[in-house]
Wavefront OBJ file of the C-alpha trace (Angstrom):
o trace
v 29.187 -5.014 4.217
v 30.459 -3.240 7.612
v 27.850 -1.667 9.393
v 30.471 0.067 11.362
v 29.062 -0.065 14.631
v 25.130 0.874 13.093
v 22.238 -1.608 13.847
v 20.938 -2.195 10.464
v 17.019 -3.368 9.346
v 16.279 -4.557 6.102
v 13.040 -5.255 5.056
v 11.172 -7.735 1.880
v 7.331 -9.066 1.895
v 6.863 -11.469 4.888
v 7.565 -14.650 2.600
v 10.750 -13.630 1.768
v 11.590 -12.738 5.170
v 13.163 -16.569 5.938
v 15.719 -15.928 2.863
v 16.557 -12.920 3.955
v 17.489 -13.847 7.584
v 19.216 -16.849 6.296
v 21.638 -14.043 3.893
v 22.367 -12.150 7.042
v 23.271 -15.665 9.112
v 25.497 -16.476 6.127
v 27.011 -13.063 5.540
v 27.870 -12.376 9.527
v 31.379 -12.296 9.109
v 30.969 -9.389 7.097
v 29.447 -7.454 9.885
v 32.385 -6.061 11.928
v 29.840 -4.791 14.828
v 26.401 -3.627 15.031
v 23.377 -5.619 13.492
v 21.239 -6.732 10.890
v 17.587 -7.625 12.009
v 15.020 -8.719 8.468
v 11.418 -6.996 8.899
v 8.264 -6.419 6.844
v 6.329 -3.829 5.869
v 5.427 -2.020 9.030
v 8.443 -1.574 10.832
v 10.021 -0.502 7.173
v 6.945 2.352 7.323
v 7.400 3.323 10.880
v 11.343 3.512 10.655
v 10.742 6.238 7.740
v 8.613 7.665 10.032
v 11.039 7.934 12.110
v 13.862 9.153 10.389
v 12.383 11.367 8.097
v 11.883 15.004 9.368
v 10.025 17.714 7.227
v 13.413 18.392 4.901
v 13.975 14.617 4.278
v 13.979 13.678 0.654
v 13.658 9.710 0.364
v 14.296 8.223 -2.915
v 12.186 4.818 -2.892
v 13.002 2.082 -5.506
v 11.105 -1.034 -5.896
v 9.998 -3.907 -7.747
v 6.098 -3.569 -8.981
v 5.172 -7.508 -8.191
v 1.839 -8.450 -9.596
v 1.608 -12.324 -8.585
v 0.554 -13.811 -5.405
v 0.132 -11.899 -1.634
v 2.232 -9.275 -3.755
v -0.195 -7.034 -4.611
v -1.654 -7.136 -1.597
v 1.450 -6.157 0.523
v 2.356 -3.435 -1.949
v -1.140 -1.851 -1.695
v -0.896 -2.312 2.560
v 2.754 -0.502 2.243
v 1.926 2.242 0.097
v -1.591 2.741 2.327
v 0.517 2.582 5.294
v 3.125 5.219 3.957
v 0.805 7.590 1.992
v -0.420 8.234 5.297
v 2.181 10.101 6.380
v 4.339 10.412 2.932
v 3.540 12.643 -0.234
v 4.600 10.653 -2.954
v 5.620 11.581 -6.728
v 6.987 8.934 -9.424
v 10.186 10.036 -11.231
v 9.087 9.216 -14.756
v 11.633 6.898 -16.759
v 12.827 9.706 -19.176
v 14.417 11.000 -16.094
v 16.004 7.827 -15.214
v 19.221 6.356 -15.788
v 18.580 4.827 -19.696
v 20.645 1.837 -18.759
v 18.873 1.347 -15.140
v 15.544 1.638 -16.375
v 13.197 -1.204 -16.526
v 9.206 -1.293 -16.808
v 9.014 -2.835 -13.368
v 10.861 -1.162 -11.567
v 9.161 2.152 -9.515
v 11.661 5.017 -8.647
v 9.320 7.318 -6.140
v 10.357 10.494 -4.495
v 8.826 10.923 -0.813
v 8.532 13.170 1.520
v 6.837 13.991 4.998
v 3.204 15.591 4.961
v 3.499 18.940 6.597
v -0.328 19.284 5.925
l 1 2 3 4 5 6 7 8 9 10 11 12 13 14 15 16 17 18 19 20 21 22 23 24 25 26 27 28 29 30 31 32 33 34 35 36 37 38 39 40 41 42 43 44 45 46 47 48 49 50 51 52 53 54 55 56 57 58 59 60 61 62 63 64 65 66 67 68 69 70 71 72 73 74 75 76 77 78 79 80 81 82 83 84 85 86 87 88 89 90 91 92 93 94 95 96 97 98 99 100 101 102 103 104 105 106 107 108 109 110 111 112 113 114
C-alpha cells in the first residue's frame, strides 16, 4: 500500500491495537511517504465527524463480535456515532451473494441534519 503522500489512521478495538501497529512497523516499506498511525474507537468516530459533510454517504462494514470487551466496544462505537450519524442496515438480499456472511454488518451512514 502507497499512501501517496496521505497520513493514513486505521482503527480495531483497543486489544488489537498492538497487532495492528506491529502490521504497519512490518509493512513500512510499503509506505512511499505519508503515515499510518493505529487508533480506537473515538478518534475512528471523530475522524467521520470530520470528514463527513451533510452529502457524505459512508458505507460501514464490520464484524458483529459477541465475545469478550467486544460487545462492549461495539455498543460505545455505535453510541458514539449514532450521535451524530443516521444509520440504516443494507439487508443481505441486497448484498453481494458471494460476500455475504451472517456476521458481517454492511450499514449505510450519514450526517444528522436534524
Amino acid at each position: 500500500m502507497c499512501t501517496h503522500r496521505a497520513n493514513v489512521t486505521v482503527t480495531d478495538l483497543e486489544e488489537l491495537l498492538p497487532l495492528l501497529k506491529l502490521n504497519i512497523e512490518k509493512n513500512q516499506q510499503l509506505i512511499c511517504t505519508g503515515s499510518i498511525t493505529a487508533k480506537s474507537v473515538e478518534p475512528l468516530v471523530e475522524t467521520l465527524k470530520l470528514l463527513a459533510g451533510p452529502e457524505t454517504c459512508i458505507i460501514c462494514c464490520y464484524e458483529q463480535r459477541t465475545v469478550g470487551v467486544n460487545p462492549e466496544i461495539e455498543k460505545r462505537f455505535f453510541e458514539l456515532l449514532l450521535q451524530e450519524f443516521q444509520s440504516e442496515e443494507i439487508p443481505p438480499e441486497k448484498q453481494d451473494p458471494e460476500f455475504n456472511s451472517p456476521d458481517i454488518r454492511l450499514l449505510h451512514l450519514r450526517r444528522r441534519v436534524d
